[in-house]
Biopython code that builds the backbone (N, CA, C, O; Angstrom):
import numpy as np
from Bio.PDB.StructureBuilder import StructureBuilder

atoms = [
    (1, "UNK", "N", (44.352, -2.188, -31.888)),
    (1, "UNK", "CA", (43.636, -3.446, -32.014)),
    (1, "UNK", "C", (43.148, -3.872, -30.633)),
    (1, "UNK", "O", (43.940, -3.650, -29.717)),
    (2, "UNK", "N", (42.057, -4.411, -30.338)),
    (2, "UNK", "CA", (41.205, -4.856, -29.232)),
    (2, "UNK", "C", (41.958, -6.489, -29.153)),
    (2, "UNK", "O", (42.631, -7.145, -29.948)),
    (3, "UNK", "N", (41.302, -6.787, -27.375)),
    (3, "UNK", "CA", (41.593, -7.880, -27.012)),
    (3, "UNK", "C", (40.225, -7.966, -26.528)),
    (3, "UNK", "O", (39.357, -7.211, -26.091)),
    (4, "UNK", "N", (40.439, -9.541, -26.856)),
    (4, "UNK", "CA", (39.027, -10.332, -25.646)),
    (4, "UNK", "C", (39.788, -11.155, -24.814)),
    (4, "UNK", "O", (40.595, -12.064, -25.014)),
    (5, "UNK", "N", (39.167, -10.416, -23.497)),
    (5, "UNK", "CA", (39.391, -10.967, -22.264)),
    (5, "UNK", "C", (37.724, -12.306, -21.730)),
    (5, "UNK", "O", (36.500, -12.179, -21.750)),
    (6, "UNK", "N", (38.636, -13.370, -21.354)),
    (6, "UNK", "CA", (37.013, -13.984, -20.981)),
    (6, "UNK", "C", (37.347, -14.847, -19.304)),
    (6, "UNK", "O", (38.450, -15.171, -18.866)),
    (7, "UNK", "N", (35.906, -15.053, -18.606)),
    (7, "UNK", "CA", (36.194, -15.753, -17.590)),
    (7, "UNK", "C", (34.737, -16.293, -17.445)),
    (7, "UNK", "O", (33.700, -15.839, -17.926)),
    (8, "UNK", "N", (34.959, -17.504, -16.566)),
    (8, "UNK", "CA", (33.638, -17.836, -16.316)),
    (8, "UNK", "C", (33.186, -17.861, -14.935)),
    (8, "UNK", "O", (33.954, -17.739, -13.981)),
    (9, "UNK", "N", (31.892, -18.026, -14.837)),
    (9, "UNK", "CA", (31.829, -17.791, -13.404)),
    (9, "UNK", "C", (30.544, -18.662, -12.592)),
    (9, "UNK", "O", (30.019, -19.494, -13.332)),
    (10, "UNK", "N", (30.131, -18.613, -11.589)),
    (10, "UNK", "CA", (29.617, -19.955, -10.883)),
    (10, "UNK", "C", (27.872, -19.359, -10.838)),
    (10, "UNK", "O", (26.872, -20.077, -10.857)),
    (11, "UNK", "N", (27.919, -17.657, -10.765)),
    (11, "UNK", "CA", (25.882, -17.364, -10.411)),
    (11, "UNK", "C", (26.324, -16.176, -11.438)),
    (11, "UNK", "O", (27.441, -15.692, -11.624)),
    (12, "UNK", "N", (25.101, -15.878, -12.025)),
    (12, "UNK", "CA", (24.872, -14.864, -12.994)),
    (12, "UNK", "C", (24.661, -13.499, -12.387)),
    (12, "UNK", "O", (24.573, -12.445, -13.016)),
    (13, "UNK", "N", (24.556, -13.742, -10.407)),
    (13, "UNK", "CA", (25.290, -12.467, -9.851)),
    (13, "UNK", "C", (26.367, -12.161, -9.937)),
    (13, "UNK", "O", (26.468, -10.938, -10.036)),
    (14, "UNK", "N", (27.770, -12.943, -9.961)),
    (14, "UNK", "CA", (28.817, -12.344, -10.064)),
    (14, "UNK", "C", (29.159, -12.121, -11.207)),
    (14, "UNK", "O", (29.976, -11.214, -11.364)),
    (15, "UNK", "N", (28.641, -12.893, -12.448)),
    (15, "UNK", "CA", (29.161, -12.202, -13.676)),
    (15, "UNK", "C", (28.355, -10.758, -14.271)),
    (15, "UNK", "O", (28.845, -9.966, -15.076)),
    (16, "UNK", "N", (27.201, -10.679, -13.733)),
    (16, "UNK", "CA", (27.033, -9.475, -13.761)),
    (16, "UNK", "C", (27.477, -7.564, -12.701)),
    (16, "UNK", "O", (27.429, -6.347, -12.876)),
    (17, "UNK", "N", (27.886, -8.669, -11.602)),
    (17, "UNK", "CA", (28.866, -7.290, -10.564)),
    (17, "UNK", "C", (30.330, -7.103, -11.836)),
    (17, "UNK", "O", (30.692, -6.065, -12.390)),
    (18, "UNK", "N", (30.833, -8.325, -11.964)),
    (18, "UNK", "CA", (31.468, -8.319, -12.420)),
    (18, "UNK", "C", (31.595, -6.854, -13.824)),
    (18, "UNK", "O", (32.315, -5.861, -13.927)),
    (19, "UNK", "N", (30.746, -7.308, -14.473)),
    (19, "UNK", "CA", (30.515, -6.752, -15.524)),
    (19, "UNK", "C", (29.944, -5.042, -15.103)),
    (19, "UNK", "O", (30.556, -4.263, -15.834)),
    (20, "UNK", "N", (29.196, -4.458, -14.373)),
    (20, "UNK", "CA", (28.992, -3.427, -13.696)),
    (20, "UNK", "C", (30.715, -3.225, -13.201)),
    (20, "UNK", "O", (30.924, -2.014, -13.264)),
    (21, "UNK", "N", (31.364, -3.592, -12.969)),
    (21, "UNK", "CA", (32.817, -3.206, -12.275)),
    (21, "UNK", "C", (33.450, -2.581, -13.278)),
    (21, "UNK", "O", (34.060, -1.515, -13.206)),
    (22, "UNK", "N", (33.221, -3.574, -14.636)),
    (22, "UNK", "CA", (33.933, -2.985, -15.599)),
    (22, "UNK", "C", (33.724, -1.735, -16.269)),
    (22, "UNK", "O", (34.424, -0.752, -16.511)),
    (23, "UNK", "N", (32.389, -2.127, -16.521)),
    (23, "UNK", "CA", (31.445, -0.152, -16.844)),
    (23, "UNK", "C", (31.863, 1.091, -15.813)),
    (23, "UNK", "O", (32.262, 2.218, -16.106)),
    (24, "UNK", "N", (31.618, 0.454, -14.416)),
    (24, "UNK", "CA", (31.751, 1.920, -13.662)),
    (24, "UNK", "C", (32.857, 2.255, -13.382)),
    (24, "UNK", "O", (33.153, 3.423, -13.129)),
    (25, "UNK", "N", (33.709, 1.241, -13.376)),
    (25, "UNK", "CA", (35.283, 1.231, -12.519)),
    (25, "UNK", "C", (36.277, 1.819, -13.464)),
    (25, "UNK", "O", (37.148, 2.636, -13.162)),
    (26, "UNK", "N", (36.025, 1.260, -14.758)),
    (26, "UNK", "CA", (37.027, 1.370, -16.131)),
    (26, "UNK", "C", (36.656, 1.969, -17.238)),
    (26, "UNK", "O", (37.249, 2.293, -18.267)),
    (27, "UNK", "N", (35.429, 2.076, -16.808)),
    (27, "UNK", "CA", (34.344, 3.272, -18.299)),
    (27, "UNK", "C", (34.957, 2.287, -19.696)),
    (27, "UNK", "O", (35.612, 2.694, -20.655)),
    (28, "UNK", "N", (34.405, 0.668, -19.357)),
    (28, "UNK", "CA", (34.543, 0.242, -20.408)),
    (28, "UNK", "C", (32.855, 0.314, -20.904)),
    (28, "UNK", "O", (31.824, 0.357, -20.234)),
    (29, "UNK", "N", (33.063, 0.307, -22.178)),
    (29, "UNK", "CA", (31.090, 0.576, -23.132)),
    (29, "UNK", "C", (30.774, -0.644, -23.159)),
    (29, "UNK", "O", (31.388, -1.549, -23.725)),
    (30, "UNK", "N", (29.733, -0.717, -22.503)),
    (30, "UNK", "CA", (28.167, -1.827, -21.776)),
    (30, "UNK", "C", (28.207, -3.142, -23.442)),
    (30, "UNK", "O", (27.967, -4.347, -23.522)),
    (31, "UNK", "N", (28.668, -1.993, -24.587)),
    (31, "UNK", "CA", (28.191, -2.825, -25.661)),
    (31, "UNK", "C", (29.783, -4.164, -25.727)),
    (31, "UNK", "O", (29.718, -5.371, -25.961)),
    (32, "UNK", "N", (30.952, -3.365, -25.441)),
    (32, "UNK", "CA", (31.526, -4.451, -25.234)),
    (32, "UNK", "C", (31.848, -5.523, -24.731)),
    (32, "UNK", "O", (32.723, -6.272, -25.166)),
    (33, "UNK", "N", (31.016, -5.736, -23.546)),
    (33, "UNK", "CA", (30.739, -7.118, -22.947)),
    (33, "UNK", "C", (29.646, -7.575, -23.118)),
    (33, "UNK", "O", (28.592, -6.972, -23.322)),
    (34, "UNK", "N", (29.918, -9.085, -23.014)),
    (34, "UNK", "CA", (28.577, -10.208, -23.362)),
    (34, "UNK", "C", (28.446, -11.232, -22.035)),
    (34, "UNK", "O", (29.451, -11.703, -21.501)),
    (35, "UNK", "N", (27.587, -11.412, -21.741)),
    (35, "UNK", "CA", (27.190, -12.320, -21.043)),
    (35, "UNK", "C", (26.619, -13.263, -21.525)),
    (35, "UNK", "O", (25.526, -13.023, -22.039)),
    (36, "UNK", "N", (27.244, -14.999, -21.551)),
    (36, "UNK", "CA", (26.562, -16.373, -22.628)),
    (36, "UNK", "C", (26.781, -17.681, -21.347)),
    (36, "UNK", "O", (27.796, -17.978, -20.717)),
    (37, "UNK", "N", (25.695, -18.137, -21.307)),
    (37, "UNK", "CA", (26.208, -19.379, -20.903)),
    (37, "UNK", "C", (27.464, -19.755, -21.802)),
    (37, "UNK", "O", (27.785, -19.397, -22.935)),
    (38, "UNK", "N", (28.155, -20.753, -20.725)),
    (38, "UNK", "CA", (29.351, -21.437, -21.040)),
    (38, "UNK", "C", (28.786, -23.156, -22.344)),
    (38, "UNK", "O", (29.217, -23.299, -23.488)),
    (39, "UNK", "N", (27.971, -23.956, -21.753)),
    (39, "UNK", "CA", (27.537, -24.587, -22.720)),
    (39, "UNK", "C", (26.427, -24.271, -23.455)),
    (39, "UNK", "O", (25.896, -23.274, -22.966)),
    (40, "UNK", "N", (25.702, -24.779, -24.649)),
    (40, "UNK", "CA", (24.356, -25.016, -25.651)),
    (40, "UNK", "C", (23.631, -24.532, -25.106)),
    (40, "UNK", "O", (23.121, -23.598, -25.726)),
    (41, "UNK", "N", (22.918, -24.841, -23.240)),
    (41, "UNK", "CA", (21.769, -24.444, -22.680)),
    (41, "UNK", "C", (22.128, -23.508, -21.864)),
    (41, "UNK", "O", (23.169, -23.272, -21.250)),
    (42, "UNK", "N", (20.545, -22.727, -21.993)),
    (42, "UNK", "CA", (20.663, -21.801, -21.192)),
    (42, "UNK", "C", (20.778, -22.095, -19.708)),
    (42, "UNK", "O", (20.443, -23.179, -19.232)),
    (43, "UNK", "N", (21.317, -20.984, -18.922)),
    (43, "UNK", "CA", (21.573, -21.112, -17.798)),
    (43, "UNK", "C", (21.522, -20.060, -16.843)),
    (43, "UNK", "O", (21.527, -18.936, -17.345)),
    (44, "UNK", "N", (21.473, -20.119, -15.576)),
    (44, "UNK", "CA", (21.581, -18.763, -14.682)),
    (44, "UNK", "C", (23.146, -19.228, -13.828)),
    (44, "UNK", "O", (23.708, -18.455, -13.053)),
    (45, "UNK", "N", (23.573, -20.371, -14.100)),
    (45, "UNK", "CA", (25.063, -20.169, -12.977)),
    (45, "UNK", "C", (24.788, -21.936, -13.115)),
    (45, "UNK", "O", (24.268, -22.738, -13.891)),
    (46, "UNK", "N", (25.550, -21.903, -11.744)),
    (46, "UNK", "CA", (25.808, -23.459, -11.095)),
    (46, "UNK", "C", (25.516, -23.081, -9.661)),
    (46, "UNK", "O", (25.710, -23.832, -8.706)),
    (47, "UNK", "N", (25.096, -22.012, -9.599)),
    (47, "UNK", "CA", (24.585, -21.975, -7.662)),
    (47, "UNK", "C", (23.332, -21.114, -7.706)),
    (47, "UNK", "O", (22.955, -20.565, -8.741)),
    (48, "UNK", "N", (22.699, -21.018, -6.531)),
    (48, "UNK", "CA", (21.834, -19.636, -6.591)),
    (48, "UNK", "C", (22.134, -18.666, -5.955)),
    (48, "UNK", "O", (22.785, -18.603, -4.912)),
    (49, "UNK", "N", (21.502, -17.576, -6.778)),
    (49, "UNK", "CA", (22.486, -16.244, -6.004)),
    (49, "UNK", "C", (21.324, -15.061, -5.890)),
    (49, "UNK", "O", (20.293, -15.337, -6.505)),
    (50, "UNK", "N", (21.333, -14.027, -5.326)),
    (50, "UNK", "CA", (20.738, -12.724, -5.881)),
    (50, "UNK", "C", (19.466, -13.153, -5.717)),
    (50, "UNK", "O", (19.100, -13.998, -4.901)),
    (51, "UNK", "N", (18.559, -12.369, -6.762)),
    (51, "UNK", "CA", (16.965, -13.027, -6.513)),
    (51, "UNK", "C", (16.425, -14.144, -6.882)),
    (51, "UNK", "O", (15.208, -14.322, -6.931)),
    (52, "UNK", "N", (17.624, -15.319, -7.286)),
    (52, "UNK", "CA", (17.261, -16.749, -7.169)),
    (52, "UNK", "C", (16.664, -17.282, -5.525)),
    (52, "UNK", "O", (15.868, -18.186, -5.270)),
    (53, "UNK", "N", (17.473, -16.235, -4.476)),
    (53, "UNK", "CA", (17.178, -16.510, -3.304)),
    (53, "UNK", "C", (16.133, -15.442, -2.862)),
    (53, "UNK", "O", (16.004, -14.306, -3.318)),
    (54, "UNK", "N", (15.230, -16.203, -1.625)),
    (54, "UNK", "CA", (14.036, -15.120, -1.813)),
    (54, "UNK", "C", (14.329, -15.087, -0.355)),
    (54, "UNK", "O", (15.183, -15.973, -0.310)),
    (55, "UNK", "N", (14.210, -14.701, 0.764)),
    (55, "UNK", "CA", (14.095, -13.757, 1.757)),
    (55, "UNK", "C", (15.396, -14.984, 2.462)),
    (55, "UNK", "O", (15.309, -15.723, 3.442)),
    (56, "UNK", "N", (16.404, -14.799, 1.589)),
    (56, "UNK", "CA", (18.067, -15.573, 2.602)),
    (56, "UNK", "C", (17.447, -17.139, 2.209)),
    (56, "UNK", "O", (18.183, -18.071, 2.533)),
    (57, "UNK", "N", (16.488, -17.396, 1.712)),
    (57, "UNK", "CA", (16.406, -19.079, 1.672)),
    (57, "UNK", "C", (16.687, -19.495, 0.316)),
    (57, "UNK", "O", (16.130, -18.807, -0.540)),
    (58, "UNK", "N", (17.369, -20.392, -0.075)),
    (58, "UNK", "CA", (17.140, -20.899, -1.225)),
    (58, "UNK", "C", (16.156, -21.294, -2.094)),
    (58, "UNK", "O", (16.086, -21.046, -3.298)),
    (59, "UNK", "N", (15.071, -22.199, -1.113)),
    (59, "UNK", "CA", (13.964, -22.597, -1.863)),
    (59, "UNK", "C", (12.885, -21.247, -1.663)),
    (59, "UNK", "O", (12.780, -20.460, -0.722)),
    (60, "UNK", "N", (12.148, -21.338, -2.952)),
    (60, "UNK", "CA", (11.056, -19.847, -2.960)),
    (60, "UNK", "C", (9.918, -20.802, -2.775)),
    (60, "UNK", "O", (9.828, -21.849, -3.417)),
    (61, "UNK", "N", (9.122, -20.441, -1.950)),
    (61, "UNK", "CA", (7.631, -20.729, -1.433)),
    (61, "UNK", "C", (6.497, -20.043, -2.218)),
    (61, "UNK", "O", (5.454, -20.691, -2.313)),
    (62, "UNK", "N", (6.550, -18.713, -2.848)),
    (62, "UNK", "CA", (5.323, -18.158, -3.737)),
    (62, "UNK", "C", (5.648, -17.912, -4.952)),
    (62, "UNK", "O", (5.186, -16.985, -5.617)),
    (63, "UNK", "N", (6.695, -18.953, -5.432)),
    (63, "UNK", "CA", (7.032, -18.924, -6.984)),
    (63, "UNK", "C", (6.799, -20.084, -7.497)),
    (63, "UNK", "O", (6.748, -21.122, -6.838)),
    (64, "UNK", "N", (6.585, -19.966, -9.123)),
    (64, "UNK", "CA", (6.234, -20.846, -10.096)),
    (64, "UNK", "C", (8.062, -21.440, -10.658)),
    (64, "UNK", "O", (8.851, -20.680, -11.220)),
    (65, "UNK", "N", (8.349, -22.823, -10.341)),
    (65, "UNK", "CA", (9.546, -23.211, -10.994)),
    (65, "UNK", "C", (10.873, -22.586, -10.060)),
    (65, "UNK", "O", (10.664, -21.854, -9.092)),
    (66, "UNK", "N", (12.020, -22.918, -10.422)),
    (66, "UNK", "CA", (13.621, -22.655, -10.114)),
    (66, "UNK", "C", (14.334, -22.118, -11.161)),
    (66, "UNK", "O", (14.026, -22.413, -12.315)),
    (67, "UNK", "N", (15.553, -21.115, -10.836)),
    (67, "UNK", "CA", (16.416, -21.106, -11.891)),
    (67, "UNK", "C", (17.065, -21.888, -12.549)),
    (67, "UNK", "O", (17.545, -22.861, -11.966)),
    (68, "UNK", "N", (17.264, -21.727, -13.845)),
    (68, "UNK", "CA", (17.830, -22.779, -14.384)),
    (68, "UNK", "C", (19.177, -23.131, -14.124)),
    (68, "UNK", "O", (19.879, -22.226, -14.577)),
    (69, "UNK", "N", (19.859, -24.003, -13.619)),
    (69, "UNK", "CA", (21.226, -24.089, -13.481)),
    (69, "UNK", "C", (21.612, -25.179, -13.850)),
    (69, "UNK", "O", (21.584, -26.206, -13.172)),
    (70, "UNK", "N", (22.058, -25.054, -15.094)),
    (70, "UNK", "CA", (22.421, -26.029, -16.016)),
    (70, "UNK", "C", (24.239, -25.955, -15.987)),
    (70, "UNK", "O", (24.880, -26.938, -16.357)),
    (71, "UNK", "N", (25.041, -24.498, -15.436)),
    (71, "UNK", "CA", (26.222, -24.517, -15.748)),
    (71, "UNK", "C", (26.886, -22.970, -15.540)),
    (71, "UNK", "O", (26.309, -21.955, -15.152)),
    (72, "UNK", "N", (28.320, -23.153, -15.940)),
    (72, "UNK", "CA", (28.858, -21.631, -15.614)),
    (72, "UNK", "C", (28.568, -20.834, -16.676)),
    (72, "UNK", "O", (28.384, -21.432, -17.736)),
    (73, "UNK", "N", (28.473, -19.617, -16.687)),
    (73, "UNK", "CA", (28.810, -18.402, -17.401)),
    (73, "UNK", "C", (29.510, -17.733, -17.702)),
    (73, "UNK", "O", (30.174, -17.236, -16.793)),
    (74, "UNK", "N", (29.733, -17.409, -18.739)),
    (74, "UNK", "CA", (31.157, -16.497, -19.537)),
    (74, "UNK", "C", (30.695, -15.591, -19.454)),
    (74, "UNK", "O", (29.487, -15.433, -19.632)),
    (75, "UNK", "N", (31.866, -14.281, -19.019)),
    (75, "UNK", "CA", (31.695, -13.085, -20.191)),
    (75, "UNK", "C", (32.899, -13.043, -20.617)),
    (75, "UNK", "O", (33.838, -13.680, -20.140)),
    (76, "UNK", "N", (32.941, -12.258, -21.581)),
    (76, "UNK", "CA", (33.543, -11.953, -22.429)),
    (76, "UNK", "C", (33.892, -9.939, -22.925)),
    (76, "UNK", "O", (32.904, -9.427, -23.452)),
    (77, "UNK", "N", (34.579, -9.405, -22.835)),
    (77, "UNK", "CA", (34.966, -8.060, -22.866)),
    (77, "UNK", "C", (36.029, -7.878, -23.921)),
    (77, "UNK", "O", (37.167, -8.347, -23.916)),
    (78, "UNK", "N", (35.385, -7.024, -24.933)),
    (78, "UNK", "CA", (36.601, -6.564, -26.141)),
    (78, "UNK", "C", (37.045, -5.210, -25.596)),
    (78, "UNK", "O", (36.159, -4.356, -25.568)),
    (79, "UNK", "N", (38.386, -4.818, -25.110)),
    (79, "UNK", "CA", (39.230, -3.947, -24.605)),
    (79, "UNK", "C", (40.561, -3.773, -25.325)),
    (79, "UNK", "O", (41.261, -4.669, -25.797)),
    (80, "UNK", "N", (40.778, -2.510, -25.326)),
    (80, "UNK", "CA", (42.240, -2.132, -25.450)),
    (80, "UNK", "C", (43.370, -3.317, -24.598)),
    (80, "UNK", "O", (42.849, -3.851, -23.619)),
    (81, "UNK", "N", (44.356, -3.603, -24.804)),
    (81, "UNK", "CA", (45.291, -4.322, -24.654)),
    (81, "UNK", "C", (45.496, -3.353, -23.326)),
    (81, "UNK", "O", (45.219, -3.964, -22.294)),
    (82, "UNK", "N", (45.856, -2.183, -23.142)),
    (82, "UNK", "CA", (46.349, -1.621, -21.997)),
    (82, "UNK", "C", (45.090, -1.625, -20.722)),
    (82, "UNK", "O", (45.196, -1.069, -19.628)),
    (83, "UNK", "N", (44.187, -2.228, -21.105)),
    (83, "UNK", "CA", (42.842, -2.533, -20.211)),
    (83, "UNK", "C", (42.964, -3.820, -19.665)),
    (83, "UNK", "O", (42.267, -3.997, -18.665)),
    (84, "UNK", "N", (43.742, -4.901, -20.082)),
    (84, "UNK", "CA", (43.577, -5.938, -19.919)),
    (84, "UNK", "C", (43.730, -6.607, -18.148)),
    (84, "UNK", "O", (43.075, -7.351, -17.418)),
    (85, "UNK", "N", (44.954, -5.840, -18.071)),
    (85, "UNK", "CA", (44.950, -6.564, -16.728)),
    (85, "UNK", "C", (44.306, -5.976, -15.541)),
    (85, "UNK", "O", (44.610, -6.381, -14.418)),
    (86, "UNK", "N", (43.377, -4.985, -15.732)),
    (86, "UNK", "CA", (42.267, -4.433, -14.587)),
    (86, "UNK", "C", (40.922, -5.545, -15.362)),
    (86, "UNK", "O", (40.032, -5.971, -14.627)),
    (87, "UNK", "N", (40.936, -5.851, -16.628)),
    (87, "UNK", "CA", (39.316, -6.292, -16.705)),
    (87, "UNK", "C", (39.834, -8.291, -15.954)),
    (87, "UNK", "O", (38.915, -9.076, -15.722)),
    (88, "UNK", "N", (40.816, -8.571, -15.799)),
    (88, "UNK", "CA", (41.416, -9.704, -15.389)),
    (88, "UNK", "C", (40.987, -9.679, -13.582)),
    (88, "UNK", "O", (40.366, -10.434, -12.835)),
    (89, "UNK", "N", (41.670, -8.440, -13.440)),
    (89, "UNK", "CA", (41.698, -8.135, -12.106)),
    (89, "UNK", "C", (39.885, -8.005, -11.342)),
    (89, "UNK", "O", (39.308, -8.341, -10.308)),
    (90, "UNK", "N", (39.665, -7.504, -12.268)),
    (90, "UNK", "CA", (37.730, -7.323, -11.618)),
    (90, "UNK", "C", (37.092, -8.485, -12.148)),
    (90, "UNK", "O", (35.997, -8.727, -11.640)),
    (91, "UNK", "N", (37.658, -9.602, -13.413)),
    (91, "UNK", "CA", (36.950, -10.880, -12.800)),
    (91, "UNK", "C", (37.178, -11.473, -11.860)),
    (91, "UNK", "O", (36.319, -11.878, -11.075)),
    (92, "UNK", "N", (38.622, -11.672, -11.735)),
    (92, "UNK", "CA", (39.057, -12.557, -10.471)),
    (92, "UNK", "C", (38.465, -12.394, -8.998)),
    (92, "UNK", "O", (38.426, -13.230, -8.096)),
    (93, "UNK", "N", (37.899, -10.732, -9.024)),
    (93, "UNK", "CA", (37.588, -9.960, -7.323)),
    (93, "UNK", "C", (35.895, -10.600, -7.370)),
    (93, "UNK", "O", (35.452, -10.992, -6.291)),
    (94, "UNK", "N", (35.150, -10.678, -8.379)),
    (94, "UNK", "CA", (33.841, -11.349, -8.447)),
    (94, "UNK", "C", (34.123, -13.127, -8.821)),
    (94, "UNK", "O", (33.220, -13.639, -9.484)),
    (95, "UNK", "N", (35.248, -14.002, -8.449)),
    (95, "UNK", "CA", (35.474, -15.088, -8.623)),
    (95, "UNK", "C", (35.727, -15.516, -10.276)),
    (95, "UNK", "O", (35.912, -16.667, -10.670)),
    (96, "UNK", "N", (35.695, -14.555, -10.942)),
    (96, "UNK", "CA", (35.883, -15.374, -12.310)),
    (96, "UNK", "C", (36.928, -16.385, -12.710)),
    (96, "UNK", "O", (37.755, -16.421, -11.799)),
    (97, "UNK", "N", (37.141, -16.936, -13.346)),
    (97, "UNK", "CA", (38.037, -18.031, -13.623)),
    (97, "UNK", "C", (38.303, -17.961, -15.086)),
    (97, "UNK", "O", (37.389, -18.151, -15.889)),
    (98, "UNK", "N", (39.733, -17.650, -15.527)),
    (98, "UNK", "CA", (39.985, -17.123, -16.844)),
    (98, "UNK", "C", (39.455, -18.587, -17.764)),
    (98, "UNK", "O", (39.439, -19.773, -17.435)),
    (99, "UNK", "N", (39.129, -18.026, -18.784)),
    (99, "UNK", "CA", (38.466, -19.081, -19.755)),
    (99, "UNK", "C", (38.890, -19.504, -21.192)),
    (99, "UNK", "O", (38.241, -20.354, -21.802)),
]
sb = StructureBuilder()
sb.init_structure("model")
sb.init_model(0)
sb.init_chain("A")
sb.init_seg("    ")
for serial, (resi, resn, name, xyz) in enumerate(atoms, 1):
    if name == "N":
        sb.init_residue(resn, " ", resi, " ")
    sb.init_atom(name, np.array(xyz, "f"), 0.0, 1.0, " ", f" {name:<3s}", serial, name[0])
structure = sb.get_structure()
């Protein structure tokens, strides 16, 4: 029987390293994790991260609009029980916060 492991996290960069950690590190299958905002609206995080930032600055100068940051992000990973405390361990190393 599978477990869901979940955490949330602050930019939709770390829940996605995150989630790459789990695929390459643990050869868990891509189909068992989800990535959802935490509330109703969509969201990219609660910070900006990754290519929210455009050359180290926050604000982008030749773009249309901002990311949306309405809030944190979950994922979520269905794993074997004996998986559990490495998919724990590789949220916590990308900041996740069990959920």
């Amino acid at each position: 029987m599978s477990k869901i492991i979940a955490a949330t996290f602050e930019t939709r960069r770390d829940a996605e390293m995150a989630v790459e950690h789990l695929v390459q590190e643990h050869k868990i299958d891509r189909k068992a994790v989800t990535i959802a905002p935490v509330s109703d609206e969509n969201s990219a995080g609660t910070e900006t991260a990754g290519a929210d930032i455009e050359d180290g600055r926050v604000e982008k100068t030749h773009t249309d609009g901002e990311p949306k940051l309405a809030g944190r992000l979950k994922v979520l990973a269905e794993v074997e029980p004996a998986l559990a405390d490495k998919v724990e361990s590789s949220f916590a190393t990308y900041g996740g916060q069990a959920a």
